[in-house]
N, C-alpha and C positions, 0 to 999 in steps of 0.2 A: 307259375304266373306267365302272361303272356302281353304281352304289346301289341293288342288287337288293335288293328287298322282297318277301318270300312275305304272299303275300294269305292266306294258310292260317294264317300265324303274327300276323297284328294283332290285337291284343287292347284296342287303346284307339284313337279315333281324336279328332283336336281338329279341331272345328268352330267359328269365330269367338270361336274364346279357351277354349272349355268342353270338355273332354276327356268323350268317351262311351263306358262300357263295349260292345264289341261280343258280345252272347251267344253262344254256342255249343249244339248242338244234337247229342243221342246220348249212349254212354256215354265213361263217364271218358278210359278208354281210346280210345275211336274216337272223339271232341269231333268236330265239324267247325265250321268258323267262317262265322258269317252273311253275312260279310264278303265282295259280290264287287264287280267290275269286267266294264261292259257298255255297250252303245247307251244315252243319252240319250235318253227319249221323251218323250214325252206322248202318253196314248191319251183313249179315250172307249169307256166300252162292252166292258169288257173280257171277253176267252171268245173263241167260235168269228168273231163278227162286230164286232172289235176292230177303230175307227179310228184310224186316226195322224194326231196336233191337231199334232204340232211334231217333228218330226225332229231328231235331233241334229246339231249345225255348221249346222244352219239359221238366218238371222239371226244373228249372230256367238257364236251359243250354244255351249260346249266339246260335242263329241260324244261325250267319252265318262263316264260317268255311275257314282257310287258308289251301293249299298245295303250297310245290315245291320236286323239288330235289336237296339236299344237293351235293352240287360243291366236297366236299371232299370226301364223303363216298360215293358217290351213291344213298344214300338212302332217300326215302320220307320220309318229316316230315309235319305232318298234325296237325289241332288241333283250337280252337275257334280263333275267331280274337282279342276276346279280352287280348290273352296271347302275343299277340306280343307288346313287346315293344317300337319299333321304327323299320323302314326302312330305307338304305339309297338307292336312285337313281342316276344315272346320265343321264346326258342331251343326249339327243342323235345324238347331235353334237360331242360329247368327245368320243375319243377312250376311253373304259376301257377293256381290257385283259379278256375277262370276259367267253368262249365260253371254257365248256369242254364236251369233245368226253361224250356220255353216255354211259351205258354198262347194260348189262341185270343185275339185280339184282340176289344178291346170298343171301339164310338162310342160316345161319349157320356156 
């Protein structure tokens, strides 16, 4: 048996106790979810002459790595998969409120 989670359907993810809006991007209809599952890195220099500083599963590191972007700030939060501590989803029959405008990100 399996505890199949569509990645397309998380809408909230809890990071060390703090539940984060994951935003979505497009229309109502077509949302898609920031939400994915990938390699663990750490780069330098990123573009065409992008170094790899730490591989994933290297040093006892999980290799495989979550991103989205935070519904409230904007901003990306990246990090192993094993630091998340639950997701929730919804069905994709139920309206959830859930699609906010995105914005170029700003430092500082």
């Amino acid at each position: 048996m399996s505890l199949a989670i569509d990645i397309d359907e998380v809408v909230k993810v809890n990071i060390s106790g703090t539940w984060h809006d994951v935003a979505y991007y497009g229309e109502d209809d077509e949302a898609n979810s920031s939400f994915f599952l990938d390699s663990y890195e750490f780069i330098s220099n990123p573009g065409f002459d992008q170094n790899l500083e730490h591989g994933g599963g290297q040093g006892g590191i999980c290799a495989t790595g979550f991103t989205f972007i935070d519904a409230e700030t904007n901003l990306t939060i990246s990090g192993p998969l094993t630091s998340i501590i639950a997701v929730m989803t919804a069905d994709p029959e139920v309206y959830v409120p859930r699609v906010t405008p995105l914005e170029k990100q700003k430092v500082g």
